[in-house]
N, C-alpha and C positions, 0 to 999 in steps of 0.2 A: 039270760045269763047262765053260764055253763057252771054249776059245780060241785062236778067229778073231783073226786080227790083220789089221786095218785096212790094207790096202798103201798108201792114202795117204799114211798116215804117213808112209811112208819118200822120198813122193814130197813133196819141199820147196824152195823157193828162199828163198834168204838173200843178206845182202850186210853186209859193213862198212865201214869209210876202205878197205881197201886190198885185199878179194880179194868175187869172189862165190863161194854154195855152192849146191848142187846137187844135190837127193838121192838116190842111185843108182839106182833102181827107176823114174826116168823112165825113158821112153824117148826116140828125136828125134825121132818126131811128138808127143809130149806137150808137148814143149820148143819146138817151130817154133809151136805153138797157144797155148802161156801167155804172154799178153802182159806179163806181166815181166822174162821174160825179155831179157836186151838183145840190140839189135835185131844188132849185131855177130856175138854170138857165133851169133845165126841162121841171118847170113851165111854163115856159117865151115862150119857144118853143110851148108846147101844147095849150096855152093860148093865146098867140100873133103872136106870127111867122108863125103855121099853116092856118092861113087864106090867105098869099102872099106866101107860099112857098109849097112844096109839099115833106114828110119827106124822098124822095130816093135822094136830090138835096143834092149837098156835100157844107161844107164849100164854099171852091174855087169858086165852079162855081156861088151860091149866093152871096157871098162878090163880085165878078168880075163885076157881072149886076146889083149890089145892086144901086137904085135909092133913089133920094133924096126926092121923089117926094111921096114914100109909108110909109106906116104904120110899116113896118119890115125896115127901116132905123131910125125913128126916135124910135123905143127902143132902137137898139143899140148904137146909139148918146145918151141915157140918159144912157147908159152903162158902158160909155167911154168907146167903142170898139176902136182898135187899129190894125192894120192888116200889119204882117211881112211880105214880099214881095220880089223877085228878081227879078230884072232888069237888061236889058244892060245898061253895063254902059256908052256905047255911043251911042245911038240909029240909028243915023246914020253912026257909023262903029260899028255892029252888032260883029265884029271879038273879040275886046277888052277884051269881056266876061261879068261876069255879076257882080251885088253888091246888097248888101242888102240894104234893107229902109223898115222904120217903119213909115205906114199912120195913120192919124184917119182916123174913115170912113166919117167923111165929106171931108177930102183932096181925101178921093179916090173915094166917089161917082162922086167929079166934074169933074174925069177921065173917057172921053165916054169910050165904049168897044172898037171903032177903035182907040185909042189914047193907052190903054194897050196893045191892039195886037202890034201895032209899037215901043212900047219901050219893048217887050218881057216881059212884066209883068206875072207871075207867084205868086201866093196866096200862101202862107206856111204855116201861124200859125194866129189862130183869139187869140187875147189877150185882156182877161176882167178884169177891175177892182173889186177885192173881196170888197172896201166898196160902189163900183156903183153897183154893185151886192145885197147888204146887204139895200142898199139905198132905190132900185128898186120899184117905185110904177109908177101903169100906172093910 
């Protein structure tokens, strides 16, 4: 049995009336390249975010380690970023399996990284607000 899982997959852009979605296995050069993405938040990446981050780093793995402490957290706290996630859903019986939950990125910065590895946290989808987006001044 073959299974290979498609990492496209995971790499997606969405939008509704009131936030866009993002699926975490980009990275921001993948993001700075998809011309769908809006042209704003492109901005924001070559302009703010490339100074703490380095553009081959995926969603996941920066949302994961994102500190509350830098300059690439506090845009996207003026962002209303928001970060879809899977978890066990019993941390201590790992068996259960898992469940969704939706952070902002202040409840999940104050998440150390050994605190996600034991509840099996897993990053899915960054979710921006289109009028924190449109709002956006640094």
């Amino acid at each position: 049995m073959n299974n290979i899982v498609n990492e496209d997959d995971f790499k997606y852009y969405m939008q509704d009336i009131e936030r866009y979605y993002f699926g975490a296995r980009y990275n921001y050069n993948e993001l700075l390249n998809n011309e769908m993405v809006p042209f704003k938040f492109k901005t924001i990446i070559t302009k703010y975010i490339k100074d703490d981050v380095d553009y081959d780093t995926t969603l996941e793995s920066h949302l994961f380690y994102l500190d509350h402490t830098k300059y690439d957290y506090r845009i996207y706290k003026q962002l209303k970023a928001r970060v879809r996630v899977s978890q066990y859903k019993n941390p201590d019986n790992q068996s259960k399996g898992f469940k969704e939950k939706i952070y902002t990125v202040e409840q999940l910065s104050k998440i150390s990284p050994d605190e996600k590895v034991r509840q099996g946290m897993i990053i899915r989808e960054l979710i921006l607000s289109k009028l924190a987006l449109f709002g956006f001044m640094a």
